[in-house]
N, CA, C and O atoms as a DFTB+ gen file, in Angstrom:
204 C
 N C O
     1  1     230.525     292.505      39.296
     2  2     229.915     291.688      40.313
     3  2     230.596     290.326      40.340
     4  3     230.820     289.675      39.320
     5  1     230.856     290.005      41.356
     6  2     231.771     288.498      41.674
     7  2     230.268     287.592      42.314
     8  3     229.368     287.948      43.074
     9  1     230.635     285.876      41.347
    10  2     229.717     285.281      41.683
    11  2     230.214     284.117      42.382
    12  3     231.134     283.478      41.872
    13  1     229.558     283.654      43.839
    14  2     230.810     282.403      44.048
    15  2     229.483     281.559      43.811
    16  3     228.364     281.915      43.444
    17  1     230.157     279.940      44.249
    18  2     229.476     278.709      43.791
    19  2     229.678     277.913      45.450
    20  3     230.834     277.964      45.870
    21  1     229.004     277.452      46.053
    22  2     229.088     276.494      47.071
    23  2     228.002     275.580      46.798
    24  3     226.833     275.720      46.440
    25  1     228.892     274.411      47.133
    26  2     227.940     273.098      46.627
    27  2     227.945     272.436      47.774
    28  3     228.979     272.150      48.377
    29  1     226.562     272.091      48.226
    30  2     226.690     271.065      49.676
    31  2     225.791     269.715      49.152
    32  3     224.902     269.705      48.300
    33  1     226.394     268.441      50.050
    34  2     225.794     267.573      49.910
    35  2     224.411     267.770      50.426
    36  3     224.273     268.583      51.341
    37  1     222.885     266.849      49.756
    38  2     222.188     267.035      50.279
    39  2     221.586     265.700      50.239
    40  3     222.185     264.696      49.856
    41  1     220.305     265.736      50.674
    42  2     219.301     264.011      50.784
    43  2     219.127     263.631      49.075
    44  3     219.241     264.274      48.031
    45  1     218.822     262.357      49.404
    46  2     218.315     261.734      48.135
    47  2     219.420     261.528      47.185
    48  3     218.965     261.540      46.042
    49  1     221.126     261.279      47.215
    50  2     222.252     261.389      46.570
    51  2     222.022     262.630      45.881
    52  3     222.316     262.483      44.695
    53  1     221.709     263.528      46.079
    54  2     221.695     264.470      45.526
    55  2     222.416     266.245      45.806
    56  3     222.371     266.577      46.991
    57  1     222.789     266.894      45.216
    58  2     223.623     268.113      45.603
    59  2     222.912     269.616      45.698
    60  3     222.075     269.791      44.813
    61  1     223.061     270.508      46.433
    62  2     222.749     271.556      46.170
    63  2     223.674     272.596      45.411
    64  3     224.828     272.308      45.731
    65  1     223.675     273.089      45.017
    66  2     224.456     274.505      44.297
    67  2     223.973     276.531      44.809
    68  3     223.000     277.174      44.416
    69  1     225.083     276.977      45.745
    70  2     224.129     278.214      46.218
    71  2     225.013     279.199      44.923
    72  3     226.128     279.184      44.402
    73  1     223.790     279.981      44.821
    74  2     224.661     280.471      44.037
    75  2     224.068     281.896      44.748
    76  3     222.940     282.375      44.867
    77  1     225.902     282.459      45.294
    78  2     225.958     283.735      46.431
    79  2     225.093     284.611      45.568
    80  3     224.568     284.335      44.490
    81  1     225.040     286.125      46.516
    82  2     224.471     287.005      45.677
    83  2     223.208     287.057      44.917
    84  3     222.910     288.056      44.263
    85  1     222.280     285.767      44.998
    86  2     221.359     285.496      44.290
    87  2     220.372     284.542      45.201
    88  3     220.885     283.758      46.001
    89  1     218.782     284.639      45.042
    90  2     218.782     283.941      45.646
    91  2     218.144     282.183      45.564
    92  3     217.427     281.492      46.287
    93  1     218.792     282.008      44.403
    94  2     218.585     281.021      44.306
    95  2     219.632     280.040      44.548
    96  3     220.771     280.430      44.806
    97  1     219.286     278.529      44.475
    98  2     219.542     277.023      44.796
    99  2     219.424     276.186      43.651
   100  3     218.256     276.095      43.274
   101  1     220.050     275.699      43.136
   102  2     220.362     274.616      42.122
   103  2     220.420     273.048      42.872
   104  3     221.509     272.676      43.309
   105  1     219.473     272.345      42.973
   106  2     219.297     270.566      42.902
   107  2     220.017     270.131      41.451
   108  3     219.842     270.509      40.292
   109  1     221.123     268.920      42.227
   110  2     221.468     268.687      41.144
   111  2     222.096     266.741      41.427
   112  3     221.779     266.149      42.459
   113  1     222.575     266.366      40.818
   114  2     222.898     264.822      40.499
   115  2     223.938     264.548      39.672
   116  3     224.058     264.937      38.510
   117  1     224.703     263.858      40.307
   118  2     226.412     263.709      39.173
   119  2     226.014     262.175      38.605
   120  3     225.915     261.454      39.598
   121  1     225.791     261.531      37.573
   122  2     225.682     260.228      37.379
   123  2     226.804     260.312      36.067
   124  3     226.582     260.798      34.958
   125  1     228.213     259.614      36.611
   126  2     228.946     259.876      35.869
   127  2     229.759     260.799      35.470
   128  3     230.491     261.368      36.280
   129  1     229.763     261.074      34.253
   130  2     230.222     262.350      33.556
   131  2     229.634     263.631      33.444
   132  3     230.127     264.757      33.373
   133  1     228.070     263.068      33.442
   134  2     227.067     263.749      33.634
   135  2     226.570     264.659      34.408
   136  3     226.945     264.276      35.516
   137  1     225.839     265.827      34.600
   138  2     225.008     266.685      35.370
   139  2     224.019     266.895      35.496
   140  3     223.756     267.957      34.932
   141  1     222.724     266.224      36.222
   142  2     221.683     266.583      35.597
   143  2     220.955     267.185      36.956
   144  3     220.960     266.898      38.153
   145  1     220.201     268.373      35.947
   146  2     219.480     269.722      36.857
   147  2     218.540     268.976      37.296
   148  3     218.042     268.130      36.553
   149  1     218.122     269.142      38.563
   150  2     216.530     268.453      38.521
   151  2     215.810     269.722      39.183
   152  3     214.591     269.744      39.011
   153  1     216.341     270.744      39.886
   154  2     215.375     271.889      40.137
   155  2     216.209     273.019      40.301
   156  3     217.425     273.154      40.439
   157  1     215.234     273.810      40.250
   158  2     216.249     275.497      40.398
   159  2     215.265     276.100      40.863
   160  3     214.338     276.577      40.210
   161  1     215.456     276.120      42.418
   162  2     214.479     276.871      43.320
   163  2     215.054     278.316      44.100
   164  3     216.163     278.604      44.550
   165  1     214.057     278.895      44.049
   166  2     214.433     280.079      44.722
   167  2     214.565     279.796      46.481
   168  3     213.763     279.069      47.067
   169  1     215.886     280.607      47.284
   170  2     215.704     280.422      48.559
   171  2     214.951     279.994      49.401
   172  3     215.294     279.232      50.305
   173  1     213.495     280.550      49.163
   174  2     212.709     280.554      50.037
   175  2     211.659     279.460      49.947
   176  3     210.552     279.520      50.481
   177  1     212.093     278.518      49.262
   178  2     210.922     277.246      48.840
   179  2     212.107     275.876      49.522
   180  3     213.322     275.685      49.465
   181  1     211.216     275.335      49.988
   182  2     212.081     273.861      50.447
   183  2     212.671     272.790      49.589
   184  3     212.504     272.704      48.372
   185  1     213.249     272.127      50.199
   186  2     213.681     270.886      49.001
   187  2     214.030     270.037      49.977
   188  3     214.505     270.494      51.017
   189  1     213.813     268.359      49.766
   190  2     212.731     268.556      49.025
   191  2     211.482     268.704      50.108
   192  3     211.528     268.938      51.316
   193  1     210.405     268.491      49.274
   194  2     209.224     268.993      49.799
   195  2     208.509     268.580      51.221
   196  3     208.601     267.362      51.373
   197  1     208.177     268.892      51.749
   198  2     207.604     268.507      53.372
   199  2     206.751     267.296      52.915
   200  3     206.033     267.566      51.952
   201  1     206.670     266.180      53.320
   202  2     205.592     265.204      53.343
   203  2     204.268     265.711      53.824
   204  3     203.299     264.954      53.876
């Protein structure tokens, strides 16, 4: 099984991560050197959240 990675910019300086084949979404934040996860949502849930 081949897995790809597409990363789009998203709100809040923050990034998404799709990860094909699956259906989840990775929220994420570069500060630096650094990576930090802040959610790992499945497709079908929003980000971020509706007011």
């Amino acid at each position: 099984m081949r897995v790809e990675w597409l990363s789009v910019a998203a709100r809040n300086h923050t990034s998404q991560l799709v990860v094909s084949s699956t259906p989840f979404v990775i929220v994420y934040r570069i500060e630096g050197k650094v990576i930090i996860i802040l959610r790992l949502l499945h497709g079908a849930q929003q980000w971020p959240p509706a007011s």
